[in-house]
TORLOKE-836781 format. One record per residue: residue number from 0; x, y, z of N, C-alpha, C in turn. Coordinates in steps of 0.1 Angstrom, whole numbers, plus 5000, padded with zeros to 4 digits. Example, Ala and Ser with C-alpha at 12.3 -4.5 7.8 and 13.67 -1.06 7.14 Angstrom:
! TORLOKE-836781
<pt num="0" n_X="5132" n_Y="4943" n_Z="5078" ca_X="5123" ca_Y="4955" ca_Z="5078" c_X="5132" c_Y="4967" c_Z="5078"/>
<pt num="1" n_X="5128" n_Y="4978" n_Z="5071" ca_X="5137" ca_Y="4989" ca_Z="5071" c_X="5129" c_Y="5000" c_Z="5079"/>
! end
This chain:
! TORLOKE-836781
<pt num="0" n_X="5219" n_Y="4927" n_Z="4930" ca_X="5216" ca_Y="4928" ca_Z="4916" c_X="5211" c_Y="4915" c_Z="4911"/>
<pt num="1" n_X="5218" n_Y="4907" n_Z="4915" ca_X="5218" ca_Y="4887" ca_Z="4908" c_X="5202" c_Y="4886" c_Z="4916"/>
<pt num="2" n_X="5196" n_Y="4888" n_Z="4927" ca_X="5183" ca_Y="4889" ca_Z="4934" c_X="5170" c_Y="4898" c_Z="4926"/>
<pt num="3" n_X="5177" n_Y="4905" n_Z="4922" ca_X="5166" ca_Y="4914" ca_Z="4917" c_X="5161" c_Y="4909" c_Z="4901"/>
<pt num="4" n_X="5174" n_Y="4905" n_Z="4894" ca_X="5175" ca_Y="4902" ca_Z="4882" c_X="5166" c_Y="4887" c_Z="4880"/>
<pt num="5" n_X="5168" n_Y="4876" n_Z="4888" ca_X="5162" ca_Y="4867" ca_Z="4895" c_X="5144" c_Y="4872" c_Z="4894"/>
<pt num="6" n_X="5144" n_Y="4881" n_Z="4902" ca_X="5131" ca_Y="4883" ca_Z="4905" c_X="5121" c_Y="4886" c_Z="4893"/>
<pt num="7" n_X="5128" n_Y="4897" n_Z="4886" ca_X="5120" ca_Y="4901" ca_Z="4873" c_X="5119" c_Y="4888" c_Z="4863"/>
<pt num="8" n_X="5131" n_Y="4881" n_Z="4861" ca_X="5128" ca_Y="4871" ca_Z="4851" c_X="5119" c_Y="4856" c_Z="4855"/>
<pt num="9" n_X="5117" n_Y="4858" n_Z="4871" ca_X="5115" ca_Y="4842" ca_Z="4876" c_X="5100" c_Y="4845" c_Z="4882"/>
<pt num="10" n_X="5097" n_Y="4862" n_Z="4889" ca_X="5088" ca_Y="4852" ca_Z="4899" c_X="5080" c_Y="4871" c_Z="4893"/>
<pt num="11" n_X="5083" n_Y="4881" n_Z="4890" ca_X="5073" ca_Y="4893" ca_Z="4885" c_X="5061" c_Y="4890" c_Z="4875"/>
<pt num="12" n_X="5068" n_Y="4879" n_Z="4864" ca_X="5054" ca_Y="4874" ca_Z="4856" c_X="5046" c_Y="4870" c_Z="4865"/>
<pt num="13" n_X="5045" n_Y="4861" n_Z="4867" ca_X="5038" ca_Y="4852" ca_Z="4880" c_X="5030" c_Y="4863" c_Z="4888"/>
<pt num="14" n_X="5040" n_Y="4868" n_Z="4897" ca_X="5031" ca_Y="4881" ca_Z="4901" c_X="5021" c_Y="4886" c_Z="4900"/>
<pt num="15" n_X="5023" n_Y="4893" n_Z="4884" ca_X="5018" ca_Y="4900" ca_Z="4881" c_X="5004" c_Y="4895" c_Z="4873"/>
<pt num="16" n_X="5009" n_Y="4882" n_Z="4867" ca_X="4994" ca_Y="4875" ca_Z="4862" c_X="4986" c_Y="4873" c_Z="4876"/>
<pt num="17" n_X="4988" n_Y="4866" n_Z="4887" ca_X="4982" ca_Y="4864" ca_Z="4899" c_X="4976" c_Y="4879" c_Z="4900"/>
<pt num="18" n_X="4980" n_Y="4890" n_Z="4906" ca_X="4975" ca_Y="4902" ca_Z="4909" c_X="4967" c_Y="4910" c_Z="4899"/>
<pt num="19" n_X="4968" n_Y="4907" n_Z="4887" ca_X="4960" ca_Y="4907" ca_Z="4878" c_X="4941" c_Y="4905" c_Z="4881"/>
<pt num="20" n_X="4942" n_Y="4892" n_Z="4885" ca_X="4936" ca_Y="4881" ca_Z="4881" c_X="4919" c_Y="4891" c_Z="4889"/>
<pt num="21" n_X="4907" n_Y="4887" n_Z="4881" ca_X="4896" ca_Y="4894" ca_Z="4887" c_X="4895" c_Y="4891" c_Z="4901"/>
<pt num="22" n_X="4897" n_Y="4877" n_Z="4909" ca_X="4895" ca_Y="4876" ca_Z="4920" c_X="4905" c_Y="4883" c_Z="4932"/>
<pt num="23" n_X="4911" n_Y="4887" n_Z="4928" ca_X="4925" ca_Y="4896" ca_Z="4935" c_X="4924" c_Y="4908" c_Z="4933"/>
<pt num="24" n_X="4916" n_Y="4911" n_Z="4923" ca_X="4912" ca_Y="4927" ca_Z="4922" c_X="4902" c_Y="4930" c_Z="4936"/>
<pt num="25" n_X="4896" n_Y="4923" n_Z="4933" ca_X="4883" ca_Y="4921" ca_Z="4940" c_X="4892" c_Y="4920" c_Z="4958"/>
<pt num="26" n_X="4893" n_Y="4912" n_Z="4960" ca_X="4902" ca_Y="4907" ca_Z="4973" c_X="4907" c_Y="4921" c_Z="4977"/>
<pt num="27" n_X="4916" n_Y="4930" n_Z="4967" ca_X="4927" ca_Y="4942" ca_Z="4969" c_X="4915" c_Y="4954" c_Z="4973"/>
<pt num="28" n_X="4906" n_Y="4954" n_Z="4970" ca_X="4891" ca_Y="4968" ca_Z="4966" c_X="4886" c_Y="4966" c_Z="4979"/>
<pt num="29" n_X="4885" n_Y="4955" n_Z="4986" ca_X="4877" ca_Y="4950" ca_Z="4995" c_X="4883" c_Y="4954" c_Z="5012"/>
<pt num="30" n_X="4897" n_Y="4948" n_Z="5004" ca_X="4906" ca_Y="4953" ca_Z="5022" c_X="4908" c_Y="4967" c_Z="5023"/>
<pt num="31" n_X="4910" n_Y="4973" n_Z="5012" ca_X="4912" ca_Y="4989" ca_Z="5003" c_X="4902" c_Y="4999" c_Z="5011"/>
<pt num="32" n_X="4888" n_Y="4991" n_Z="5010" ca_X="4875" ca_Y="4999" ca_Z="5013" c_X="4878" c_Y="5000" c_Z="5029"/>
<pt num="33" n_X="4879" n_Y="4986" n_Z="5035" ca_X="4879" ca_Y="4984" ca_Z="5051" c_X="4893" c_Y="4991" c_Z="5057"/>
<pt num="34" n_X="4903" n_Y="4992" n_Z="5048" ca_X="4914" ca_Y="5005" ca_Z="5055" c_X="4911" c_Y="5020" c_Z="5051"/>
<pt num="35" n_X="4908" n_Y="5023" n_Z="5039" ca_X="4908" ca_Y="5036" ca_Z="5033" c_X="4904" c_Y="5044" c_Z="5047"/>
<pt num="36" n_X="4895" n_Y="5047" n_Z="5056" ca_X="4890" ca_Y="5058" ca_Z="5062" c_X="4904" c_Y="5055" c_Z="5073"/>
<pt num="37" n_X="4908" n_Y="5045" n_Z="5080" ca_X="4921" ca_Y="5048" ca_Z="5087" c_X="4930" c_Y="5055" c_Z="5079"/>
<pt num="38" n_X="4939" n_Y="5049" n_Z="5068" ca_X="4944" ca_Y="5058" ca_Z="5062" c_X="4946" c_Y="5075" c_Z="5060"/>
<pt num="39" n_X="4929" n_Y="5077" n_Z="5055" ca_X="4933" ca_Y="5091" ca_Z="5057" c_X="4931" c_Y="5094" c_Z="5071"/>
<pt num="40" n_X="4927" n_Y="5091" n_Z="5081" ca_X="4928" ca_Y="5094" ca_Z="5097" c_X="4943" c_Y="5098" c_Z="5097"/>
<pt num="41" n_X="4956" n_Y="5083" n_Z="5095" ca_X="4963" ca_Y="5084" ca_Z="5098" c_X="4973" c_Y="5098" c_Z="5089"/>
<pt num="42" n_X="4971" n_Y="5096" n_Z="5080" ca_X="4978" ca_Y="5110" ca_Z="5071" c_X="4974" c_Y="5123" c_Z="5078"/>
<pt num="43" n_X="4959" n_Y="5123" n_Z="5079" ca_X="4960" ca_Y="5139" ca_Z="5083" c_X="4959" c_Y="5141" c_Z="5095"/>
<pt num="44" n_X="4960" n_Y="5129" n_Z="5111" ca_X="4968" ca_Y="5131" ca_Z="5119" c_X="4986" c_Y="5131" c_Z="5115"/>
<pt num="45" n_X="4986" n_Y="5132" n_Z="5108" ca_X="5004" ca_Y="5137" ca_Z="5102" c_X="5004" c_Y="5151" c_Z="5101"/>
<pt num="46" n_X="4991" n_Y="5152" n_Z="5092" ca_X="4992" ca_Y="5168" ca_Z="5089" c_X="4993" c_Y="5167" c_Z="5073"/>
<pt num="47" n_X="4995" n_Y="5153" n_Z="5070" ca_X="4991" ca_Y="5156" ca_Z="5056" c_X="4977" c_Y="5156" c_Z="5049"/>
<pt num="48" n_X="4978" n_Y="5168" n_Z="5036" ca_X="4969" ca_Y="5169" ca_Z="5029" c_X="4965" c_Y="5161" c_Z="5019"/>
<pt num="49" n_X="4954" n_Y="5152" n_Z="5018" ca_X="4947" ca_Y="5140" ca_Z="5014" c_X="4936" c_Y="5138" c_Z="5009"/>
<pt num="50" n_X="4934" n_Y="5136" n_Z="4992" ca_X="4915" ca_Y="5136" ca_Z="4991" c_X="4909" c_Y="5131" c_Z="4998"/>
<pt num="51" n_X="4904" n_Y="5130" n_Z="5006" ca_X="4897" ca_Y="5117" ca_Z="5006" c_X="4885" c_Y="5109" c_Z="4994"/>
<pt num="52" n_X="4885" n_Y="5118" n_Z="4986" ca_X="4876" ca_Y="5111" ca_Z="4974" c_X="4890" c_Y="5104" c_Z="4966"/>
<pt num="53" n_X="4899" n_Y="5103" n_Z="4969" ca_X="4911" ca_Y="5104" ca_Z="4958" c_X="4908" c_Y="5086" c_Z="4960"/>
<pt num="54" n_X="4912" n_Y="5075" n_Z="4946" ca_X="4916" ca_Y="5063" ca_Z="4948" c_X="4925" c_Y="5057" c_Z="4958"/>
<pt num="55" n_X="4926" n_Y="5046" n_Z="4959" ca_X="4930" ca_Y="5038" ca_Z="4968" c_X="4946" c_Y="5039" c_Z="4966"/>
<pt num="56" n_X="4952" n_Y="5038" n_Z="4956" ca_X="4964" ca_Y="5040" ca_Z="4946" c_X="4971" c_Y="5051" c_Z="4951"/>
<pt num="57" n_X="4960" n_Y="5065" n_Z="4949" ca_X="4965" ca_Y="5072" ca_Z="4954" c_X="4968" c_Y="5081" c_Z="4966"/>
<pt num="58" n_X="4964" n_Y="5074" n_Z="4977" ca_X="4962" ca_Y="5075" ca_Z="4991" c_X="4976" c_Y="5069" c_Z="4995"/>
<pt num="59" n_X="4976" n_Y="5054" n_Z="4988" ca_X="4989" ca_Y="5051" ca_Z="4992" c_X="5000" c_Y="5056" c_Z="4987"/>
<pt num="60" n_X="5002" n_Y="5060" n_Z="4976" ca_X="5011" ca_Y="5068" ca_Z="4973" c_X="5014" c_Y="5086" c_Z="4981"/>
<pt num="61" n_X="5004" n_Y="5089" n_Z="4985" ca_X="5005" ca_Y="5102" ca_Z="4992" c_X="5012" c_Y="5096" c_Z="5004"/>
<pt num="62" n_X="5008" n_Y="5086" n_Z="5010" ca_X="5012" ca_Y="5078" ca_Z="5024" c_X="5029" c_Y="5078" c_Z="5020"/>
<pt num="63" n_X="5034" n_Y="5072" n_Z="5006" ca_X="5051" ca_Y="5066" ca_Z="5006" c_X="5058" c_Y="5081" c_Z="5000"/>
<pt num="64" n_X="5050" n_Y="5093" n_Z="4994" ca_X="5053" ca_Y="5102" ca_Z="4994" c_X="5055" c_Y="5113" c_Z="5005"/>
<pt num="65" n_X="5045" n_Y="5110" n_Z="5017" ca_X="5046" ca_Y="5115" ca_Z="5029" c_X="5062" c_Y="5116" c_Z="5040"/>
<pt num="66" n_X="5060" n_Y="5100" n_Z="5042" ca_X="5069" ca_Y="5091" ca_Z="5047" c_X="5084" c_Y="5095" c_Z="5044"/>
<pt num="67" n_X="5086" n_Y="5096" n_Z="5028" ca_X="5102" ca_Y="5094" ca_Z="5023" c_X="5102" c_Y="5112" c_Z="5024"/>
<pt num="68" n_X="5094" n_Y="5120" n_Z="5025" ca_X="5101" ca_Y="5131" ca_Z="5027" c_X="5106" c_Y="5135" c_Z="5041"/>
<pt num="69" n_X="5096" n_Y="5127" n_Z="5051" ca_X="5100" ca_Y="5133" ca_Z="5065" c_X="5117" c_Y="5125" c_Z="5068"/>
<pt num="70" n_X="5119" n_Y="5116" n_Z="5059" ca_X="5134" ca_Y="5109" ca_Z="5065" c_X="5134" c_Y="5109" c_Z="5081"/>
<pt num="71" n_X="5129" n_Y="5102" n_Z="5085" ca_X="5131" ca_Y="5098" ca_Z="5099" c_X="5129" c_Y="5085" c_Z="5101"/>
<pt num="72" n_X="5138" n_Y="5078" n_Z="5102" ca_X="5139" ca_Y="5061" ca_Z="5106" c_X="5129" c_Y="5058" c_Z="5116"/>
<pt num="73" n_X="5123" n_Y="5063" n_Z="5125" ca_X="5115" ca_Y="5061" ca_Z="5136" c_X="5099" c_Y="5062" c_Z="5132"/>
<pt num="74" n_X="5097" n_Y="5064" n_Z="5123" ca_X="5087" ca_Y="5070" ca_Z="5117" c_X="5078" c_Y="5057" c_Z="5104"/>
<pt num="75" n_X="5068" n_Y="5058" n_Z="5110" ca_X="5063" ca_Y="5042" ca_Z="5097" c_X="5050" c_Y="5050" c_Z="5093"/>
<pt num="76" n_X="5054" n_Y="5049" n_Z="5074" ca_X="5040" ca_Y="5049" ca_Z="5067" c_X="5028" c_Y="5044" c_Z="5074"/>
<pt num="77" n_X="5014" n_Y="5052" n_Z="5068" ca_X="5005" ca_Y="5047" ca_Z="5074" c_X="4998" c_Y="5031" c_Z="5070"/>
<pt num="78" n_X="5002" n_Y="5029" n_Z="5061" ca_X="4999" ca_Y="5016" ca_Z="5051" c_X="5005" c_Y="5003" c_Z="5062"/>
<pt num="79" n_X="5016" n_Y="5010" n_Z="5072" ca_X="5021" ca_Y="5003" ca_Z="5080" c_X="5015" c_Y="5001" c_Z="5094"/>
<pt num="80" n_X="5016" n_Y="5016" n_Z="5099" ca_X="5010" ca_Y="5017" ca_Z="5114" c_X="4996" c_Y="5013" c_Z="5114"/>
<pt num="81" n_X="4990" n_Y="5015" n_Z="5105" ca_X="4979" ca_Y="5013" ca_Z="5102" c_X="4968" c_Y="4996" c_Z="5101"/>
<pt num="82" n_X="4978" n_Y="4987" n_Z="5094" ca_X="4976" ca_Y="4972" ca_Z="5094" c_X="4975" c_Y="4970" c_Z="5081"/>
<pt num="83" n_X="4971" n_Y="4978" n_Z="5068" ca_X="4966" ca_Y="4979" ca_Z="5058" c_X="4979" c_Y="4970" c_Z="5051"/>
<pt num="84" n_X="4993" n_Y="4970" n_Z="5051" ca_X="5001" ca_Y="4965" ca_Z="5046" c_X="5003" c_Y="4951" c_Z="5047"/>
<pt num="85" n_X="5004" n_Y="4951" n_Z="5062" ca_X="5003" ca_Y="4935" ca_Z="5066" c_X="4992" c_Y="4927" c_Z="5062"/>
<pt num="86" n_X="4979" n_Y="4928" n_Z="5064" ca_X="4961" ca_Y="4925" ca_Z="5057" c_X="4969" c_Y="4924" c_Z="5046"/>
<pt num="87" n_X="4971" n_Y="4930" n_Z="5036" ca_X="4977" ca_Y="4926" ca_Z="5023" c_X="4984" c_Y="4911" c_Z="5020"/>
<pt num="88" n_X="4996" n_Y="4910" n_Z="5032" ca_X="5001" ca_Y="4895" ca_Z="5030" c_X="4995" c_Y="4885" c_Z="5037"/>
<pt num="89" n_X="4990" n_Y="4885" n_Z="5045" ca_X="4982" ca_Y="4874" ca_Z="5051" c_X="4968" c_Y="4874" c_Z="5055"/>
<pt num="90" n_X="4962" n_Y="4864" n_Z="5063" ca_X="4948" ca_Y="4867" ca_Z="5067" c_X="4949" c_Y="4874" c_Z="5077"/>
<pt num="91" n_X="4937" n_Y="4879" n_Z="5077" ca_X="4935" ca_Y="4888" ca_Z="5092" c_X="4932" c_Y="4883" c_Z="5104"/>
! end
């Protein structure tokens, strides 16, 4: 709780102005476009059903929607298997 509490008051503004920011939109659209067709590969090799016209937003959301219903610890979103999550925190 004292971590999370931390978080929102210390380091979510910050965050959230950085991710904001046009060059980070831009940066997020870009890695978005070069994973999107894995993505839905990897979902509807799951068998999940997936726009593929659908936004970026909401692909990943179908993906942590997917995921938290199958409950299986063994089992990794595609945002994961996929590299798309990681690309996010570092260079490629």
């Amino acid at each position: 709780m004292v971590r999370e509490n931390c978080y929102q008051s210390e380091v979510s503004l910050v965050s959230d102005l950085y991710t904001s920011q046009p060059s980070a939109i831009e940066a997020y659209n870009t890695l978005a476009a070069e994973y999107r067709d894995k993505l839905i590969a990897c979902l509807e090799n799951a068998g999940v059903d997936v726009d593929p016209a659908a936004p970026i937003d909401e692909i990943v959301r179908v993906d942590s929607d997917a995921f938290h219903a199958l409950n299986d610890p063994t089992s990794q979103p595609c945002v994961m298997s996929t590299g798309f999550l990681a690309a996010q925190n570092g260079p490629r």
